[in-house]
C-alpha positions in Angstrom: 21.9 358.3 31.9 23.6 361.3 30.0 26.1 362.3 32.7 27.0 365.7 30.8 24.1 367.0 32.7 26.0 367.6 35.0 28.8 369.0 33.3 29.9 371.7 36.2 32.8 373.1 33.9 30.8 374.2 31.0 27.9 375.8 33.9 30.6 377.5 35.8 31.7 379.3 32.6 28.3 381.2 32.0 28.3 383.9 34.4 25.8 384.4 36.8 24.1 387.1 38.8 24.6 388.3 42.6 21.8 390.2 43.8 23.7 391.8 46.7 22.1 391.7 49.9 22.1 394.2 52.8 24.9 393.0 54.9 22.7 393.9 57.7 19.7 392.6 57.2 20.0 390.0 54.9 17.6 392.0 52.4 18.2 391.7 48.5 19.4 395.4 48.1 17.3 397.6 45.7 18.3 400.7 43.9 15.8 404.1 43.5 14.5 402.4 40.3 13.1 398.9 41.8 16.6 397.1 40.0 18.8 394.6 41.5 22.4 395.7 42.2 24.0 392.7 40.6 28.0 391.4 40.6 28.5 388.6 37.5 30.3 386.1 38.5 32.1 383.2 37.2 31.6 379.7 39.1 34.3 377.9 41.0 34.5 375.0 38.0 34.9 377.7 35.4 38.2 377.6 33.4 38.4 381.5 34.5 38.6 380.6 38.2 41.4 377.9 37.1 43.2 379.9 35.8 43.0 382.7 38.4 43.7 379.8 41.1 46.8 378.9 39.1 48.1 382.9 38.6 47.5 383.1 42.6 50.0 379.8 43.1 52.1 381.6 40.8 52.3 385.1 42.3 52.1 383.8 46.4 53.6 380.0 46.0 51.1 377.4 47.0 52.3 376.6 50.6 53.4 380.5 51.2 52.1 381.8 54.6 50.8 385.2 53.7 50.6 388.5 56.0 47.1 389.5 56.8 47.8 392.5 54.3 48.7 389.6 51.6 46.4 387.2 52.0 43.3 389.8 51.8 45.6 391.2 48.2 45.5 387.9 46.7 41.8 387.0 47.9 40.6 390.3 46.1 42.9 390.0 43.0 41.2 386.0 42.8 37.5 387.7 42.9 38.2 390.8 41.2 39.2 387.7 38.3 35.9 385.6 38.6 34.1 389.0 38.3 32.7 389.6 34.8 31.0 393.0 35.1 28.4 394.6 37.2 25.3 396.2 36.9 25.7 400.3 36.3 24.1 401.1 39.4 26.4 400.3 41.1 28.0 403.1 43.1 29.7 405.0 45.9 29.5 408.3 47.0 31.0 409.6 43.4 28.5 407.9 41.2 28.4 404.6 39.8 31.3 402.7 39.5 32.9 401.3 36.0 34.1 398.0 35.9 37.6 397.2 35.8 39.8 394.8 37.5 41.9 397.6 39.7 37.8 398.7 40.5 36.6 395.3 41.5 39.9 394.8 43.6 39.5 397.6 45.5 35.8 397.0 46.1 36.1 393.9 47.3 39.6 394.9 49.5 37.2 397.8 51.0 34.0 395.8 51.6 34.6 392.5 52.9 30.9 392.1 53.5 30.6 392.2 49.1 33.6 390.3 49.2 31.8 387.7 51.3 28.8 387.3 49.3 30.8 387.3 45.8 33.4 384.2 47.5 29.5 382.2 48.6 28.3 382.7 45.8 31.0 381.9 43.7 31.5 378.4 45.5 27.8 377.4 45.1 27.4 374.8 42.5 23.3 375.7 42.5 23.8 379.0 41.5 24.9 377.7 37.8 22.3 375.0 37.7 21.5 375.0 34.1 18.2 373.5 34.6 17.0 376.2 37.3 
């Protein structure tokens, strides 16, 4: 048996899509145009979550007990980091949004229900499946 099958690491670094869903509902979300709105995101194994897991250690301490305010900070910062992009239609009330890291953090510190979905996601090995 080839056990590099299942080689997590290497799935985890091919990012994936998030269809968003209605946090409401539970309905895939779909734009004017019959489109996804889609988040890319890296997987849990990836060597970009690593490293954003180590840069969270460095900036909070690993045993630190975080204010409310903190703790949501770092959380956003750690999936603004395992976010590659997004689809352009994407947007809020002033158009679509570009993707940057300052514009995923604030996203996700804003919308805990995208935030959600994005830290599920994220943590599901299916998702990066390479045989699916």
């Amino acid at each position: 048996m080839k056990i590099n099958k299942y080689n997590t690491r290497d799935a985890c670094n091919i990012p994936k899509p998030l269809s968003l869903k209605d946090p409401f509902t539970g309905e895939t979300i779909i734009d004017e145009h019959g489109k996804t709105v889609d988040i890319f995101i890296y997987g849990r194994d990836s060597d970009v979550a690593k490293n954003a897991f180590r840069d969270r250690e460095r900036r909070y301490g690993r045993q630190a007990t975080l204010t409310p305010e903190q703790e949501d900070q770092a959380g956003s910062e750690f999936l603004a980091a395992v976010t590659q992009g997004w689809s352009p239609n994407l947007e809020d009330e002033g158009g679509p949004i570009e993707f940057t890291k300052e514009a995923a953090i604030k996203l996700y510190k804003e919308n805990g229900w995208i935030a959600s979905q994005v830290w599920r996601f994220h943590r599901n090995l299916a998702n990066y499946d390479p045989l699916r």
